[in-house]
Backbone bond lengths (Angstrom), bond angles and torsions (degrees), N, CA, C in turn:
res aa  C-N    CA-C-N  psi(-1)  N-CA   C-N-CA  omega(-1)  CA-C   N-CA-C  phi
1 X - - - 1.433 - - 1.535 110.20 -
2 X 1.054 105.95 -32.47 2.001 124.18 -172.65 1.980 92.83 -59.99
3 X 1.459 101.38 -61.85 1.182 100.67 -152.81 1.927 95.13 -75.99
4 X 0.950 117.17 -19.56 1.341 108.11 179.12 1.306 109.64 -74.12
5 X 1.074 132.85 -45.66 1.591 129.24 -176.43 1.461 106.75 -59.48
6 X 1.229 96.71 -50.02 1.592 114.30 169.82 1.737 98.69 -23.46
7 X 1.196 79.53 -98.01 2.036 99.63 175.29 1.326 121.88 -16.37
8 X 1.268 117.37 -66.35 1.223 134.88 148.57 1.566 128.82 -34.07
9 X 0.895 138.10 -21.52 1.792 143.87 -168.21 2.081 90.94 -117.02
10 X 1.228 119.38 -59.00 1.431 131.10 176.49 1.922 115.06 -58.84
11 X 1.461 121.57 -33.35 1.012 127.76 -166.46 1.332 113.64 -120.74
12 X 1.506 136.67 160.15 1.476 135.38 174.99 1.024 126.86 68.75
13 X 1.441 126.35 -138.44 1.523 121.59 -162.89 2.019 88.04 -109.23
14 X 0.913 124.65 -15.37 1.566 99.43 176.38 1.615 98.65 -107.16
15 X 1.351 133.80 69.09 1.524 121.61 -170.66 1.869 80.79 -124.09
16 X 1.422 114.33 -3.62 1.647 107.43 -168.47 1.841 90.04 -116.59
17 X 1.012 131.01 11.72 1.288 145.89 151.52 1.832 116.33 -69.86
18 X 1.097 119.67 -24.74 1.752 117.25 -153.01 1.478 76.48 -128.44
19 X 1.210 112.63 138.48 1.371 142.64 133.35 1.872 125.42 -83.18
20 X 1.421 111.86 124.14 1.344 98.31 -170.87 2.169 118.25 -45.00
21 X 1.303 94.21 -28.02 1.713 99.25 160.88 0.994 103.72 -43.69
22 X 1.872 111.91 -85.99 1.532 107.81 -172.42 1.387 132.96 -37.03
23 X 1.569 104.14 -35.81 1.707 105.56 -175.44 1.504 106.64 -65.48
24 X 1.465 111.81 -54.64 1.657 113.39 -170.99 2.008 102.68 -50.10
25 X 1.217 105.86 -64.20 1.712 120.32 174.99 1.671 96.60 -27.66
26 X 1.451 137.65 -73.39 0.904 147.48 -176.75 1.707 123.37 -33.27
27 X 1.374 96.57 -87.62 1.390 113.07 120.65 1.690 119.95 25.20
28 X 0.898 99.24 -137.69 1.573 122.76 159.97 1.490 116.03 -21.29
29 X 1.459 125.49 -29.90 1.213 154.95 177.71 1.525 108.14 -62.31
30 X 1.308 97.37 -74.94 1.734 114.32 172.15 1.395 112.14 -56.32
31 X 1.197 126.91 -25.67 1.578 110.91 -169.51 1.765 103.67 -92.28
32 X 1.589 92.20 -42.92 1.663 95.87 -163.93 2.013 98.08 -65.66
33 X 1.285 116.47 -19.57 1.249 116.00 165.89 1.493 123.60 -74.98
34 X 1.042 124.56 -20.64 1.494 136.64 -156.76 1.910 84.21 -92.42
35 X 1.273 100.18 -59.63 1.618 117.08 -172.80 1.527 107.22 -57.68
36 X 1.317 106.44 -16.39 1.629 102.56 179.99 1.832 100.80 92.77
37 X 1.231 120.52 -22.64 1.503 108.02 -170.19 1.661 124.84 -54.81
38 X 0.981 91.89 155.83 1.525 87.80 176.10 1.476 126.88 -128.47
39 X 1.481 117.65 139.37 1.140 115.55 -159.16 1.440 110.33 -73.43
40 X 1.306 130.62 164.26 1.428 121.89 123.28 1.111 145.46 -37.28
41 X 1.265 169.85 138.95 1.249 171.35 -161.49 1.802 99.72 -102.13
42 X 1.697 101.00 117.89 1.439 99.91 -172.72 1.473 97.23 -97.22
43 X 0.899 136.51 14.61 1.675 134.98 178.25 1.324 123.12 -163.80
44 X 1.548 118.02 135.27 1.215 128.05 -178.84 1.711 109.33 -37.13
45 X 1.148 122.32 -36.92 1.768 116.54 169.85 1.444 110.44 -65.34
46 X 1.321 133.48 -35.37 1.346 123.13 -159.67 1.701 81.08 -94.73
47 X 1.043 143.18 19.68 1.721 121.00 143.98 0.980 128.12 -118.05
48 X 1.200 108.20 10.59 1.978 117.18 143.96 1.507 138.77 -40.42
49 X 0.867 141.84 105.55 1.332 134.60 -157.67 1.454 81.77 -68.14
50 X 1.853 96.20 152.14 1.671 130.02 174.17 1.380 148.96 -88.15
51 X 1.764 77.54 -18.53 1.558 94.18 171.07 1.558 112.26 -140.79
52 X 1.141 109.77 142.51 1.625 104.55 159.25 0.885 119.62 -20.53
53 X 1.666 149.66 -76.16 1.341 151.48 -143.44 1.611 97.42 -69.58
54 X 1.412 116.40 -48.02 1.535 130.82 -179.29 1.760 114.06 -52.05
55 X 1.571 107.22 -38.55 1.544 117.42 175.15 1.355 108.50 -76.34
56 X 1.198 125.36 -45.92 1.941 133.68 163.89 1.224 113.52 -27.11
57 X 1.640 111.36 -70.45 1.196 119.75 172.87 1.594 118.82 -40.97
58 X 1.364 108.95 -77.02 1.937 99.04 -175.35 1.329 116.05 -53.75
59 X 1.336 128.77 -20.59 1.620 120.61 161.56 1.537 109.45 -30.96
């Protein structure tokens, strides 16, 4: 799957779509998800709870 996206972002008509940022971001994206990992939260918004039920709770 790695090397196909790969292929895909580097080659053809979407290779002017990806920025080597975007590719690594991407990238890195898919695995640490695949692996289950979990990120850190790089910004005070991404540690906001997401849903209602989630905001209920920390009340």
């Amino acid at each position: 799957m790695m090397v196909k996206m790969t292929s895909l972002m580097v080659e053809g008509e979407y290779q002017t779509e990806f920025d080597m940022e975007s590719r690594n971001r991407i990238l890195r994206g898919v695995l640490l998800n695949y692996y289950g990992i979990a990120q850190q939260p790089s910004s005070p918004a991404a540690q906001q709870p997401s849903s209602p039920a989630a905001h209920n709770h920390r009340q």
